[in-house]
C-alpha positions, 0 to 999 in steps of 0.5 A, spaced: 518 564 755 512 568 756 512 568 748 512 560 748 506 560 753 502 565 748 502 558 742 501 553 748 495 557 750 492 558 743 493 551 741 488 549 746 484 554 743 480 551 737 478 554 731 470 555 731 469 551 724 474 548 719 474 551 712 470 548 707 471 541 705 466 541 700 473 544 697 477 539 697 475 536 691 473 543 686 478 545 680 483 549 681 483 555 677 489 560 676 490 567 673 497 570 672 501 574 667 506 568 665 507 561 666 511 555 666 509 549 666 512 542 666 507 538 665 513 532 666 514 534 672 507 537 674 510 543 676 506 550 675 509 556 676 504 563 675 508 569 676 504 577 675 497 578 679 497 571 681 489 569 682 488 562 685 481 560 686 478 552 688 471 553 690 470 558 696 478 559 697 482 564 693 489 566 694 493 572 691 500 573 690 506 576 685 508 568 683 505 562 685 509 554 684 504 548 684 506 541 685 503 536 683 505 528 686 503 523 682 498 520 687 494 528 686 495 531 692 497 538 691 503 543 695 501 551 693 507 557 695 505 563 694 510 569 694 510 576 695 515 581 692 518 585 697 513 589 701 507 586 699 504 580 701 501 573 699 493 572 702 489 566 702 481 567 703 477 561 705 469 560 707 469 556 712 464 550 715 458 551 720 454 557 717 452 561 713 458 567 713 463 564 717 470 565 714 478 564 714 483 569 711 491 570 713 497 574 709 504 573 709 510 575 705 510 567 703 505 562 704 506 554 704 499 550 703 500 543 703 493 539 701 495 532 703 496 534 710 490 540 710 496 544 713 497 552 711 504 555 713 504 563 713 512 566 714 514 572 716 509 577 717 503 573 718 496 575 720 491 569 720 483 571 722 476 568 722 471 572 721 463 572 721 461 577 715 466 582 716 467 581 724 473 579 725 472 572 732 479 571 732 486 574 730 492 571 730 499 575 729 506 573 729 513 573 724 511 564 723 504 562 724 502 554 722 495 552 721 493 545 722 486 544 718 484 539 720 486 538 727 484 546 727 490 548 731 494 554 731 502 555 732 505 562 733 514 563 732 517 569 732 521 567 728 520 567 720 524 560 718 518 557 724 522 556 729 523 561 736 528 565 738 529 568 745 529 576 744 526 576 737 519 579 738 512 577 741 506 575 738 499 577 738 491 573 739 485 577 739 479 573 742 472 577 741 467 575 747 462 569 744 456 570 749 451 576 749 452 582 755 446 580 760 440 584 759 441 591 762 448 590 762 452 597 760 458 595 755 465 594 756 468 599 757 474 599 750 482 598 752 486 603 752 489 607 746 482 604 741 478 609 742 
């Protein structure tokens, strides 16, 4: 229960800006080792030191797939080989040095519904610069771009299993500590 109640809680959280939109529209670019493409098909497949890069967003993994529909729209899936991790990293709208990043064994990205499907150990943060805002951690994470939302399951297949491990969300504070106030004191054990 208490572990439904954390993915309700950070549902009504949003996400403090989107990822960049001016994205959408770049081309994509992909790095690999060796492919497969079925041009009939529109179907990629990218394997060794796969690099994706679209405008801002770069994603990494050990292979790749790329489906294309014939109305354009694309579905990446990432794949890590085993004890490695996909990662995706993107800057986001609403200044200068906001970004997002998230890791997983797989990760699913379906720009029709600007949807991002991270499965088992999954991470997905913000940061400004390198300061980390928000932290997310659990085995399925589901990312809503558009309607800047986020799902955490503690099961990898995205679904919640009784007994199956808790999830985690980190929220820094937004505002500045009065004037003249002593410091937080830090949690214990992180020190």
């Amino acid at each position: 229960m208490k572990k439904i109640l954390a993915a309700a809680i950070f549902l009504l959280v949003p996400l403090a800006a989107s990822a960049e939109k001016a994205d959408a529209l770049k081309p994509v670019d992909i790095a690999f080792d060796n492919a497969n493409v079925d041009q009939v098909t529109q179907n990629y497949v990218a394997t060794g030191n796969v690099v994706i890069t679209r405008g801002t967003m770069i994603l990494k993994s050990d292979r790749a797939e790329v489906k294309e529909s014939p109305d354009g729209w694309r579905t990446f899936i990432l794949t890590a080989n085993p004890g490695k991790l996909a990662t995706f990293r993107q800057k986001r709208d609403g200044g200068p040095d906001l970004w997002g990043e998230g890791q997983a064994q797989r990760i699913e990205y379906d720009e029709r519904n600007d949807l991002v499907k991270l499965f088992s150990k999954a991470v997905i943060r913000q940061l400004e610069g390198k300061k980390i805002t928000q932290e997310m951690a659990s085995e399925f994470i589901s990312y809503d771009n558009r309607n800047e939302k986020l799902l955490g399951l503690n099961d990898a297949n995205g679904t919640d299993k009784p007994g199956n491990g808790r999830g985690s969300i980190t929220l820094q504070p937004r505002r500045a500590p009065a004037a003249g106030a002593a410091p937080a004191p830090a949690p214990a054990g992180k020190q």
